[in-house]
C-alpha positions as CSV (number, residue, x, y, z in Angstrom):
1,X,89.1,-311.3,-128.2
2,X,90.7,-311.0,-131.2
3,X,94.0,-312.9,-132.7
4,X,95.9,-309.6,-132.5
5,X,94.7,-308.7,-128.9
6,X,95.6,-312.2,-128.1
7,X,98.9,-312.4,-129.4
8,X,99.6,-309.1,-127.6
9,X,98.6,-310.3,-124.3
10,X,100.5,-313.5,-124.4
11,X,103.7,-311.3,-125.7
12,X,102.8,-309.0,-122.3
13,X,102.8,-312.0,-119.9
14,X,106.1,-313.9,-121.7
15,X,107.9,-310.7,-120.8
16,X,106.9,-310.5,-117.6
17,X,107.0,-314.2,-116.7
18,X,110.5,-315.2,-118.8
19,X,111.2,-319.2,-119.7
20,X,107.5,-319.7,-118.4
21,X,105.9,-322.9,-120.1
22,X,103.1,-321.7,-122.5
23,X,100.7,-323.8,-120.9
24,X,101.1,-321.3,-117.8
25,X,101.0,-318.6,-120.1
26,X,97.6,-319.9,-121.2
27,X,96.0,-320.4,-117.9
28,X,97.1,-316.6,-116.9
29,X,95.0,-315.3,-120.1
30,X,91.7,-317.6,-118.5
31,X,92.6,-315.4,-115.3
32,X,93.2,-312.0,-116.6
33,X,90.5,-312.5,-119.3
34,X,88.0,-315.1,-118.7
35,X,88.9,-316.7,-122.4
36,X,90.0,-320.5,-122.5
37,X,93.0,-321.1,-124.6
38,X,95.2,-324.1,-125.0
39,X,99.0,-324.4,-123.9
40,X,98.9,-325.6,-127.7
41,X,97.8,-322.2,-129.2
42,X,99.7,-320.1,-126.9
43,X,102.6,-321.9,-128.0
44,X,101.9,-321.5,-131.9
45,X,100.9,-317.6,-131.1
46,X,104.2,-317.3,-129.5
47,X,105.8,-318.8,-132.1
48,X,104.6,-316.3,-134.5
49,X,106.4,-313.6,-132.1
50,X,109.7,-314.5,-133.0
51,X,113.0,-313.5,-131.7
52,X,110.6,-310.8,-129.7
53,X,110.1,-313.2,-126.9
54,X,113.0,-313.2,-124.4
């Protein structure tokens, strides 16, 4: 999975699961996906969203 694809899927899941932790984002990627990411790099891929993320 790419950085792109991955940024897009953790943008998908923060707008459907507001104020969730990014850690939870991360294990719902391993779920949807099968791909391991830290609560770490979710958090610095949301970051790059921005003001995007509600």
């Amino acid at each position: 999975m790419e950085r792109a694809d991955l940024q897009q899927q953790l943008r998908r899941l923060s707008r459907a699961h507001p104020g969730e932790h990014p850690y939870s984002l991360a294990l719902r990627v391993q779920v949807e996906t099968g791909r391991i990411i830290t609560g770490k790099l979710a958090k610095q891929l949301l970051a790059v969203l921005g003001p995007e993320r509600p």
